[in-house]
N, C-alpha and C positions, 0 to 999 in steps of 0.2 A: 058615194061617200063624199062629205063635204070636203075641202081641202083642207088644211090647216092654217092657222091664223096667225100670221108672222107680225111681230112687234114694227117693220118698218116696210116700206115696198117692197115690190120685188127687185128694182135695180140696187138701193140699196142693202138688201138684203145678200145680194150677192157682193155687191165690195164686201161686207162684213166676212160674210166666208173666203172669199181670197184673201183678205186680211190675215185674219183668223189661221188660215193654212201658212202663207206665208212668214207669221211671223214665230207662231207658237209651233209651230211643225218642227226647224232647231231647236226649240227651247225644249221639246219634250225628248228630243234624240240625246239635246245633253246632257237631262237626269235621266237616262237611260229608259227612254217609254216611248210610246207611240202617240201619236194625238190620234183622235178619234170623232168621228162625226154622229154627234149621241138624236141630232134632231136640227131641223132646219136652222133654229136659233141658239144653238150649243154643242160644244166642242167639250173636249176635255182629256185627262191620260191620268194613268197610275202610277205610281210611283211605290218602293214597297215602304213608304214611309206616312204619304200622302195621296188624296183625291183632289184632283185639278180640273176646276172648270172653268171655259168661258164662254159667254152667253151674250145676248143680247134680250132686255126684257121688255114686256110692255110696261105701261105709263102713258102719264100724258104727256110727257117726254121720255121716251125708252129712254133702259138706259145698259149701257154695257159694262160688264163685272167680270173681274177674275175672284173666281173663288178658293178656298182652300179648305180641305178639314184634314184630323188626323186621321188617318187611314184605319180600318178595324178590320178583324180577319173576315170579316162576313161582307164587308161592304164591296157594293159591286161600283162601277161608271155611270157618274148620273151625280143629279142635285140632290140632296139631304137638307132639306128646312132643319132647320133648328141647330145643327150641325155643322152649317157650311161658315165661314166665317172671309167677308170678303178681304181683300186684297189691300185696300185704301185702311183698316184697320189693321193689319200686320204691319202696315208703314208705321201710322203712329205706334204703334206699339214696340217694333223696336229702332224705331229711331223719330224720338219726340219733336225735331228741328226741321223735319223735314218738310218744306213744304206744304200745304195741303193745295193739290188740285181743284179748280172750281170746276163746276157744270158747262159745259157749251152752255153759250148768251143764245146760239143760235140753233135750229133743226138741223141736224144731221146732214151732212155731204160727203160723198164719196172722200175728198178729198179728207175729213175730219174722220170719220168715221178711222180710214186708214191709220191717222195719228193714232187717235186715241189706244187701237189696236197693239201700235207697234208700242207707245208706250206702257200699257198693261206689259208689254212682252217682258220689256226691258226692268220693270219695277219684281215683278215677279223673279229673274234673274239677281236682279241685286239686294231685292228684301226678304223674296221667299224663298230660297235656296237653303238656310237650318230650317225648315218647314217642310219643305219636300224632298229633301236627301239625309237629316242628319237623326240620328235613335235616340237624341239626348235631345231634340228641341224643347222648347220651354213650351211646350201647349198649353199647362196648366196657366201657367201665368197670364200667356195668353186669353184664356177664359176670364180668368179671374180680371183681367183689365176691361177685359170688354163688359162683363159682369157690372163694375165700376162703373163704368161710362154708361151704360143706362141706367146705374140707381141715378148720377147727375144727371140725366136727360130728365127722368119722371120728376126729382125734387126742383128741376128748372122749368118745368113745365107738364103740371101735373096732368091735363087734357089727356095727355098724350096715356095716359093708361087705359084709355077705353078702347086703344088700339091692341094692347098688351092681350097675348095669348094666353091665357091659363092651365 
């Protein structure tokens, strides 16, 4: 059987899961869940509000994400396309001022890799907390903004729909 095909080496691939364990392993203890080792490149936990994931993807620069969607009674541990709604968009959405984080200029190093990790942690903590624990979060709005921002993406660059799923 072939192995499977991991978005970065194998040494980095392992900082990403020490990462990964070390940093999102309290974050999932403190909404009440476990983290969980779904696939060499993804993690993730339950919550009964929310599905939490985080990954690293391929690319021709991988890239690593924290996901989120709302939880459904059917839904199992794992990524949901279409569904999943990343992390860096919960930011803008509910707090418009907030910085936006650029891409690494550079390829991946242990030592970044680790950043980037603990900061997912900590953003997730401070942005997605009514997301993953609260029964009144604004999901809807949430959609509907994201919704928004890709009708401005296609009217600013219309190319971009031949990428669009239908």
């Amino acid at each position: 059987m072939p192995r499977e095909s991991t978005p970065l080496p194998p040494k980095l691939m392992r900082a990403f899961r020490r990462s990964v364990e070390a940093y999102f392993s309290p974050v999932a203890t403190s909404f009440g869940s476990k983290l969980e080792h779904l696939s060499p490149s993804l993690y993730g936990f339950l919550t009964d509000q929310a599905v939490v994931t985080v990954g690293v993807y391929h690319g021709h620069f991988p890239a690593v994400c924290a996901k989120l969607r709302k939880r459904q009674p059917s839904d199992t541990l794992g990524v949901a396309d279409g569904r999943d709604i990343g992390l860096a968009n919960i930011i803008a959405f509910t707090d418009p001022c907030a910085p936006v984080r650029p891409f690494p200029e550079e390829y991946w190093t242990e030592a970044s890799l680790h950043a980037e990790v603990r900061m997912l942690a900590d953003e997730l903590v401070r942005y997605g907390r009514p997301f993953v624990t609260d029964t009144k979060a604004d999901w809807n709005g949430l959609r509907s903004y994201l919704d928004q921002q890709i009708k401005k993406a296609f009217e600013e660059a219309p190319w971009l729909r031949k990428y669009q799923k239908t």
